[in-house]
LUMTI-392796 format. One line per 8 residues: for each residue x, y, z of N, C-alpha, C. Coordinates in steps of 0.05 Angstrom, whole numbers, always signed. Each point is the difference from the previous one (the first is absolute). Example, Ala and Ser with C-alpha at 12.3 -4.5 7.8 and 13.67 -1.06 7.14 Angstrom:
<rs>
+264,-114,+156,-18,+24,+0,+18,+24,+0 ~ -7,+21,-14,+16,+24,+1,-15,+22,+14
</rs>
This chain:
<rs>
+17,-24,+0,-17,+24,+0,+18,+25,+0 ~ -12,+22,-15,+26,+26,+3,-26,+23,+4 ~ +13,+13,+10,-18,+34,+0,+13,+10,-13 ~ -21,+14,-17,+19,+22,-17,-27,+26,+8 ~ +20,+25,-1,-4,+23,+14,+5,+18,-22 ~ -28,+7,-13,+2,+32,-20,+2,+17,+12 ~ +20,+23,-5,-5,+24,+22,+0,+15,-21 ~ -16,+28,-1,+6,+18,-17,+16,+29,+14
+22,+1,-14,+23,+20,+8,+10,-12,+16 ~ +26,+12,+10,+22,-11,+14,-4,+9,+28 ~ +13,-14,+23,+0,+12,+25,+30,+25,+0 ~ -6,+16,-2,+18,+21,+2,+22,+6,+19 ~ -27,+3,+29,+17,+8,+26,+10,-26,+8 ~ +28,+6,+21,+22,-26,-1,-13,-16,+28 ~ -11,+11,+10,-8,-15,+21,-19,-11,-3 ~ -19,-10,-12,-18,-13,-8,+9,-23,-18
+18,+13,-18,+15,-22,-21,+13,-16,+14 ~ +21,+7,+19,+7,-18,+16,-12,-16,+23 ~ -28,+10,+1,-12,-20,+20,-14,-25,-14 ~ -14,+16,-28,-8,-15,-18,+14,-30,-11 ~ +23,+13,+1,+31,-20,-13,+5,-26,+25 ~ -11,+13,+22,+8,-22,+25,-33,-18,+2 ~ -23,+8,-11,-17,-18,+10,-1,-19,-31 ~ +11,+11,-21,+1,-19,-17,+17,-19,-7
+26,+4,+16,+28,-12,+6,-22,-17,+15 ~ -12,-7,+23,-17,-23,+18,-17,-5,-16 ~ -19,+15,-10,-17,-22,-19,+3,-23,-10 ~ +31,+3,-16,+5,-16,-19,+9,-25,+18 ~ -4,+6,+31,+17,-34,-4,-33,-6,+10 ~ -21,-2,-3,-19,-6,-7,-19,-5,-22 ~ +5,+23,-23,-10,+4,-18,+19,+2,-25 ~ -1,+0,-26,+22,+21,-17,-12,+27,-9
+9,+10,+10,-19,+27,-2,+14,+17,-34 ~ -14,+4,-22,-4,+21,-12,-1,+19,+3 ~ +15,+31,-6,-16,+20,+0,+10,+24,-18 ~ -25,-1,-18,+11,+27,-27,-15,+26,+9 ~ +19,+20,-10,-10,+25,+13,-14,+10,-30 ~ -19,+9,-2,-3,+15,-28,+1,+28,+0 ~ +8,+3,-28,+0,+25,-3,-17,+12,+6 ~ +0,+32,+28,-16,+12,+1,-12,+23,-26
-12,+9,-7,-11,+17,-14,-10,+21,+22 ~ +2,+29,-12,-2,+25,+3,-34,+8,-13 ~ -17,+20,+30,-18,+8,-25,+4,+26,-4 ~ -11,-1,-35,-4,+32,-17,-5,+23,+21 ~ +6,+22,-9,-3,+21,+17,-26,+6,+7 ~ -21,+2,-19,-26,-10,+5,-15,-24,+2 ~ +12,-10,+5,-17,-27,-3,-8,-10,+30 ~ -25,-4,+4,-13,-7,+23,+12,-32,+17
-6,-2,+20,+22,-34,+11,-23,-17,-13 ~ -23,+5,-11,-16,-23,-12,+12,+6,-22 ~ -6,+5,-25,+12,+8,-23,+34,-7,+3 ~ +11,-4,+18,+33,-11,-4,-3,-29,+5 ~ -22,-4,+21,-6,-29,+2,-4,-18,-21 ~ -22,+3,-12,-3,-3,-36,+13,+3,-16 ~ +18,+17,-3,+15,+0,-23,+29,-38,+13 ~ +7,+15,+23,+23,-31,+1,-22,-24,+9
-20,+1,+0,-9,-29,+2,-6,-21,-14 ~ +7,+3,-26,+6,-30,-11,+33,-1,-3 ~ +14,+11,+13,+25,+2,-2,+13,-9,+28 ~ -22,+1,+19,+6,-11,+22,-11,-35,+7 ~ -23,+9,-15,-22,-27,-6,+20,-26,-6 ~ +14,+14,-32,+20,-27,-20,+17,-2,+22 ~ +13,+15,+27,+21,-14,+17,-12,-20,+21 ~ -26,+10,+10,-17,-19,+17,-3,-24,-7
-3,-4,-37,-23,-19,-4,+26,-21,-15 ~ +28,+8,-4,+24,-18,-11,+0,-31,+23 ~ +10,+8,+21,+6,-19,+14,-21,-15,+3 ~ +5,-34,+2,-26,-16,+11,+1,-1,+31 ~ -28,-1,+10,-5,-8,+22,-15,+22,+18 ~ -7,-8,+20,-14,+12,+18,-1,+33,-6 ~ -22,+11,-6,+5,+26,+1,-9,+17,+24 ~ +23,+16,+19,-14,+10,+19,+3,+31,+1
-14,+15,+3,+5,+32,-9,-9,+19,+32 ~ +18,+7,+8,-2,+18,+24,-14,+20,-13 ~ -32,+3,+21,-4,+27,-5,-25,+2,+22 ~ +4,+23,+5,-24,+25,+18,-21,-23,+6 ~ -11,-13,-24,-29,-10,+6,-4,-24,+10 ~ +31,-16,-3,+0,-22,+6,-10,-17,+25 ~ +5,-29,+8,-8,-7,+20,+29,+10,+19 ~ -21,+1,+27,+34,+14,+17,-4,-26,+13
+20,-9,+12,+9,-18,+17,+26,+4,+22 ~ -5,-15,+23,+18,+2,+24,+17,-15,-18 ~ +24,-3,+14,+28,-8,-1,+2,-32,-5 ~ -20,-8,+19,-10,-35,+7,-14,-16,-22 ~ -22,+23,-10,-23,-1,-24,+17,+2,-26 ~ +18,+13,-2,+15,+3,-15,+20,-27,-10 ~ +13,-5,+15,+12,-23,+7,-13,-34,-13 ~ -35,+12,+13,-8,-26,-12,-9,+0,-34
-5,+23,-2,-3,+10,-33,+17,-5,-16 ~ +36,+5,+11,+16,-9,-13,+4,-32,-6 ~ -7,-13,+22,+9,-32,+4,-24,-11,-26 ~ -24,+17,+7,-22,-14,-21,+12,-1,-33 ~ +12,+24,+1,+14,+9,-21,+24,-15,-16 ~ +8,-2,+11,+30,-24,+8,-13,-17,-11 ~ -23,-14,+8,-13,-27,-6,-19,+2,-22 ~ +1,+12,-10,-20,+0,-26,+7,-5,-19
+30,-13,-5,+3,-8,-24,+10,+14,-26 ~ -8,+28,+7,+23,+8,-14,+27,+12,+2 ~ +9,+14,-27,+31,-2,-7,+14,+12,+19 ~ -19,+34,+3,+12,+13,+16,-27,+22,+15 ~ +12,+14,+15,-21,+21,+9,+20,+29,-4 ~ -26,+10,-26,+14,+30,+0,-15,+21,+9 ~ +20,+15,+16,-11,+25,+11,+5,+23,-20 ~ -23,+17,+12,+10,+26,-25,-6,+21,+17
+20,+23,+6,+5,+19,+20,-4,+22,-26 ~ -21,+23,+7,+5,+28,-19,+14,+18,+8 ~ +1,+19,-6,+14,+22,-10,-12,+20,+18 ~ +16,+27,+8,-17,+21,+6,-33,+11,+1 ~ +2,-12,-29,-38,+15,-11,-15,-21,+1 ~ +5,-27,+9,-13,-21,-6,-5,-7,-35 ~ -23,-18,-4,+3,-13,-26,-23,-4,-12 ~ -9,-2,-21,-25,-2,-17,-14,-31,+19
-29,+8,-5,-27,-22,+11,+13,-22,-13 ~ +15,-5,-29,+2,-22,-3,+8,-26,+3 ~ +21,+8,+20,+24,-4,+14,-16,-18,+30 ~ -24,+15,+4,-11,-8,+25,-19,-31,-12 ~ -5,+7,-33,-17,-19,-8,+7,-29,-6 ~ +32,+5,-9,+16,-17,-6,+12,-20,+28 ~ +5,+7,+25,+9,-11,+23,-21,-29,+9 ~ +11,-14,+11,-23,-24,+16,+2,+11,+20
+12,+14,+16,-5,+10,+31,+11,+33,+3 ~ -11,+11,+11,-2,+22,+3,+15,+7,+33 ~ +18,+22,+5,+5,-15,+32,+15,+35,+4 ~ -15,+5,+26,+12,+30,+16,+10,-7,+17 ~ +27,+13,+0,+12,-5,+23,-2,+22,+32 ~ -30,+19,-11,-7,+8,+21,-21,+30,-14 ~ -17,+4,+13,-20,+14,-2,+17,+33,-6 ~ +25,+3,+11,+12,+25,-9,+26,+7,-24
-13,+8,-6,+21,+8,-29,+36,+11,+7 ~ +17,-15,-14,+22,+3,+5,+18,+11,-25 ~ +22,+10,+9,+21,+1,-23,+4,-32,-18 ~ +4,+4,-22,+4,-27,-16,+27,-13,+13 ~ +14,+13,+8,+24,-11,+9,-5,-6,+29 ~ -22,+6,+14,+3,-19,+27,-14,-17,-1 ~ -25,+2,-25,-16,-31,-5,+23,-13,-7 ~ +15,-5,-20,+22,-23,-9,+15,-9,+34
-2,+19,+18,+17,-6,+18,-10,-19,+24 ~ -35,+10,-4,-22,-18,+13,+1,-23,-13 ~ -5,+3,-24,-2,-26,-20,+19,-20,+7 ~ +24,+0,+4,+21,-13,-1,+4,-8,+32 ~ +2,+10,+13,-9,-4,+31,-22,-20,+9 ~ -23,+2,-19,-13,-14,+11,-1,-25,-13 ~ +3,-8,-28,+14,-18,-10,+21,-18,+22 ~ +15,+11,+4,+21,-14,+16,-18,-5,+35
-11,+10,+14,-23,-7,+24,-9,-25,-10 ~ -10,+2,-26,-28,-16,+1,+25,-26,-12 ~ +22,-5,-4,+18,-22,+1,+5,-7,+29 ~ +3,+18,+5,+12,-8,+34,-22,-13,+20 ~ -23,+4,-8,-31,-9,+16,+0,-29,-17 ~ +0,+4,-23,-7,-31,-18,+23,-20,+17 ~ +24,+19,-7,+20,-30,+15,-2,-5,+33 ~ -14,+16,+8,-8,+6,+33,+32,+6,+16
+13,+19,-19,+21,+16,+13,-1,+23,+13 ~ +24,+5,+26,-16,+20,+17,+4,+34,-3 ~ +1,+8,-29,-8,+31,-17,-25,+7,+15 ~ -25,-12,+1,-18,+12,-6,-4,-4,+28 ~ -13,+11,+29,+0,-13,+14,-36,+13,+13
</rs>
């Protein structure tokens, strides 16, 4: 099984990158973890955050929809889950047979409806809106918890 992790844009600031760099350094001796950053895109000087959404969303869509397997897309509307709930979401996940489970992390402005249409699971990592770079940092954090609860190691306590 591998996770592979779409992020759109890069994590910039170094402290995040490097925390990021350490929970995916542990992932992997669990998982093989993937993870492509895509190119962020800039919007027009006029152009509204819906109207920039639309224009990159089949451009974000064709990176979602390449890889096989599990499609899971962090967002606002998703189901939230504790750390534990989470954990067992992943294990279900794990067991379903397929190739891989991909996550897809957005960008600043977020991403076209289609994106939401295309996912099998939908998943917030909390009712409040964050910088994109501390979701990847939640994302990856809790990825690595919900290993440490599956193997009943004492991370999570």
């Amino acid at each position: 099984m591998r996770l592979q992790l779409l992020l759109v844009g890069k994590t910039k600031n170094a402290t995040y990158h490097q925390e990021i760099a350490e929970y995916r350094k542990r992932l992997n001796r669990y998982l093989v973890c993937d993870v492509k950053e895509i190119k962020e895109e800039k919007p027009g000087r006029r152009e509204t955050p819906d109207a920039f959404c639309r224009r990159q969303g089949p451009r974000l869509l064709e990176e979602f929809n390449k890889p096989a397997g599990l499609k899971l897309l962090l967002d606002e509307r998703g189901r939230a889950m504790g750390s534990r709930d989470f954990a067992i979401f992943m294990q279900k996940a794990l067991q379903s047979g397929h190739q891989s489970l991909v996550f897809f992390c957005g960008g600043p402005f977020g991403y076209d409806p289609s994106l939401r249409e295309a996912a099998d699971h939908l998943i917030s990592l909390s009712p409040m809106t964050f910088p994109h770079e501390v979701a990847r940092l939640l994302l990856f954090e809790q990825l690595y918890r919900s290993m440490t609860i599956i193997h009943k190691e004492p991370y999570h306590y």
